[in-house]
N, CA, C and O of each residue as an XYZ file, in Angstrom:
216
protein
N       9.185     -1.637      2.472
C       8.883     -0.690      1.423
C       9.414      0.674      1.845
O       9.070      1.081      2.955
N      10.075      1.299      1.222
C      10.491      2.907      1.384
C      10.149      3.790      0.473
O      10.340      3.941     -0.734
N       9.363      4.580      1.686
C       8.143      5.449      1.685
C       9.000      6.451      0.698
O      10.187      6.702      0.908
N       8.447      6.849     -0.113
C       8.243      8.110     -1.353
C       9.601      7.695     -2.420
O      10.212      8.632     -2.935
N      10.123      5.953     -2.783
C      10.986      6.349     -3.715
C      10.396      4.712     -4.252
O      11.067      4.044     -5.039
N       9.535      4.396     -3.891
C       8.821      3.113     -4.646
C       7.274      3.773     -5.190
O       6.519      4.554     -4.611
N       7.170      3.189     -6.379
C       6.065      2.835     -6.840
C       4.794      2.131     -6.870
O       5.178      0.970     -7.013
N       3.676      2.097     -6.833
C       2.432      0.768     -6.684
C       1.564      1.055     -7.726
O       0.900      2.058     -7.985
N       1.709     -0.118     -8.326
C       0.638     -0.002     -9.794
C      -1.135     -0.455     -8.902
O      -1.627     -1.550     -8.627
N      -1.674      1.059     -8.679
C      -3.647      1.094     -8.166
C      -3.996      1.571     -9.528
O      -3.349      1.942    -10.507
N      -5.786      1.366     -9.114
C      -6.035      1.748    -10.155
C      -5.709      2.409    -11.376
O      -5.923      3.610    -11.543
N      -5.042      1.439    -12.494
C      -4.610      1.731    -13.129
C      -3.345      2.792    -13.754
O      -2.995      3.118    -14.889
N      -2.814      3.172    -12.153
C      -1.623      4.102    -12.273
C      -0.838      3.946    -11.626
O      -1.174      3.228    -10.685
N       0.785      4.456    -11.585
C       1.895      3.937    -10.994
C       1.483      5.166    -10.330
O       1.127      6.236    -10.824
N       1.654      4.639     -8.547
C       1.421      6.064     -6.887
C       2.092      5.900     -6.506
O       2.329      4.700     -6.372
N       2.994      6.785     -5.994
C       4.155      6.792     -5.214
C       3.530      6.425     -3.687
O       2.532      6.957     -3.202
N       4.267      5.503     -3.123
C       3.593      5.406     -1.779
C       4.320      6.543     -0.455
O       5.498      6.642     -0.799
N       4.228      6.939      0.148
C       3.883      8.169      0.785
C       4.107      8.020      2.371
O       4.789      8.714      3.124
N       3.219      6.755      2.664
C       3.398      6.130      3.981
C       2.582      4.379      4.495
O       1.433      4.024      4.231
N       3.750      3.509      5.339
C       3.120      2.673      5.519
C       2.707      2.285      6.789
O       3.436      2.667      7.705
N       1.907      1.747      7.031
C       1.730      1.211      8.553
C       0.702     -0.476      8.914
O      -0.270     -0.826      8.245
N       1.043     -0.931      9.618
C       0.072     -2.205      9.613
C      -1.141     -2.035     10.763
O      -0.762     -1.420     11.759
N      -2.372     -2.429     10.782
C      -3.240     -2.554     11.866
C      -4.123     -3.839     11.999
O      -4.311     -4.404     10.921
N      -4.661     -4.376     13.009
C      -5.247     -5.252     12.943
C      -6.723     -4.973     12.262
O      -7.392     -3.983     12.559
N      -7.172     -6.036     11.250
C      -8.347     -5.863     10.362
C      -9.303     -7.274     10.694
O      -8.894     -8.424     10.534
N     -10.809     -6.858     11.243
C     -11.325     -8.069     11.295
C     -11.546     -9.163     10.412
O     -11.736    -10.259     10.941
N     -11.561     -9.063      8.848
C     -12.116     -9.687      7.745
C      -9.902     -9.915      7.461
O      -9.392    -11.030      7.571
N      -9.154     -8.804      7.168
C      -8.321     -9.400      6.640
C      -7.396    -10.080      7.681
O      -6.742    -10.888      7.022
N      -7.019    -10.156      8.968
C      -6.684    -10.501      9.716
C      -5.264     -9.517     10.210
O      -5.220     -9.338     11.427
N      -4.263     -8.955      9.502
C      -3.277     -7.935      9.945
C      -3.471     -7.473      8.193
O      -3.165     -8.144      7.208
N      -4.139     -5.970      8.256
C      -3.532     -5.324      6.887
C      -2.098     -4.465      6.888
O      -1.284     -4.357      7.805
N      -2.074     -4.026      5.860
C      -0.974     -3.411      5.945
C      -1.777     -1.707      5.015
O      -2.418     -1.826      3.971
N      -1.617     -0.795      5.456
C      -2.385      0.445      5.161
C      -1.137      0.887      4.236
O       0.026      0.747      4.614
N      -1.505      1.450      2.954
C      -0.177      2.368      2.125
C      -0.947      3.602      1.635
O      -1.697      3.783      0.676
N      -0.493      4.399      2.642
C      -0.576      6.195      2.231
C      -0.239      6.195      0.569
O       0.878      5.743      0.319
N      -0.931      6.577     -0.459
C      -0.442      7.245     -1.693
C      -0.580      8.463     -2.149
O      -1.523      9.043     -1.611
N       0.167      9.281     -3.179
C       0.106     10.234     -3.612
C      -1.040     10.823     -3.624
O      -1.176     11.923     -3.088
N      -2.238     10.073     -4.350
C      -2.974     10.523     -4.460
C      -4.027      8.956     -4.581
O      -3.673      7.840     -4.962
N      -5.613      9.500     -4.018
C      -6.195      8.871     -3.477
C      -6.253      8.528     -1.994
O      -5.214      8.794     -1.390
N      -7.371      7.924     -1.179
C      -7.506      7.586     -0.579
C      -6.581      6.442      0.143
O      -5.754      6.018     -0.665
N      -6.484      5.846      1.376
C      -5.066      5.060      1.701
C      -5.776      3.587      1.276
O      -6.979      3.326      1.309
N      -4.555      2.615      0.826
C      -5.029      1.455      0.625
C      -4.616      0.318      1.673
O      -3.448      0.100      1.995
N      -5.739     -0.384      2.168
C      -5.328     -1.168      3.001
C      -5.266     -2.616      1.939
O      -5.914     -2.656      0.894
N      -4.603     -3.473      2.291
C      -4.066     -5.457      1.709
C      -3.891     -5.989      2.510
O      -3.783     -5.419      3.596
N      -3.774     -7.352      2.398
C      -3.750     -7.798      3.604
C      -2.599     -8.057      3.620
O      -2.010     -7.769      2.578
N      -1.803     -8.658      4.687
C      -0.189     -8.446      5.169
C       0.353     -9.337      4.075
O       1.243     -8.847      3.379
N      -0.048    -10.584      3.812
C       0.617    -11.857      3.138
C       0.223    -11.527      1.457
O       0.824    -12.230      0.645
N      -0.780    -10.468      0.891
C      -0.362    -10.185     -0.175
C       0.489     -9.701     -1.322
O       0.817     -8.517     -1.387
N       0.814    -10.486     -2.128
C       2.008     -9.985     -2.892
C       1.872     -8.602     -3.652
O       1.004     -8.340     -4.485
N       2.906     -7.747     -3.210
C       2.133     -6.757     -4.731
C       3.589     -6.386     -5.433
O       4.676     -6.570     -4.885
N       3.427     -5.917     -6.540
C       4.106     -5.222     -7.705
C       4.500     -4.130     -7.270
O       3.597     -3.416     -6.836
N       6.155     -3.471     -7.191
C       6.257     -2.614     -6.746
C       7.564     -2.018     -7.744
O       8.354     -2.818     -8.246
N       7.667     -0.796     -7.925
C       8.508      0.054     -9.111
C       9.437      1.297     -8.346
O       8.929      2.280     -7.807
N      10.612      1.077     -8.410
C      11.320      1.758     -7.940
C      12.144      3.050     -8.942
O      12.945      3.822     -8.415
């Protein structure tokens, strides 16, 4: 993913993502953390698919 020229449809709005990084998560097993514009950062888990808008 490259940080500030993709899109992520969150709650209900297209966020430019900002920054990414992965860490180990006890419940998801490796997330993947995405800095957005605005809001708080979202962590998924690594093997989830998401929708992304360039």
């Amino acid at each position: 993913m490259e940080r500030g020229t993709q899109r992520l449809r969150v709650w209900g709005a297209w966020l430019t993502v900002r920054s990414t990084h992965t860490e180990p998560c006890a419940t998801l097993g490796t997330a993947v953390v995405l800095g957005l514009d605005d809001g708080p950062p979202l962590r998924v888990q690594a093997t989830d698919p998401l929708s992304v808008q360039r």
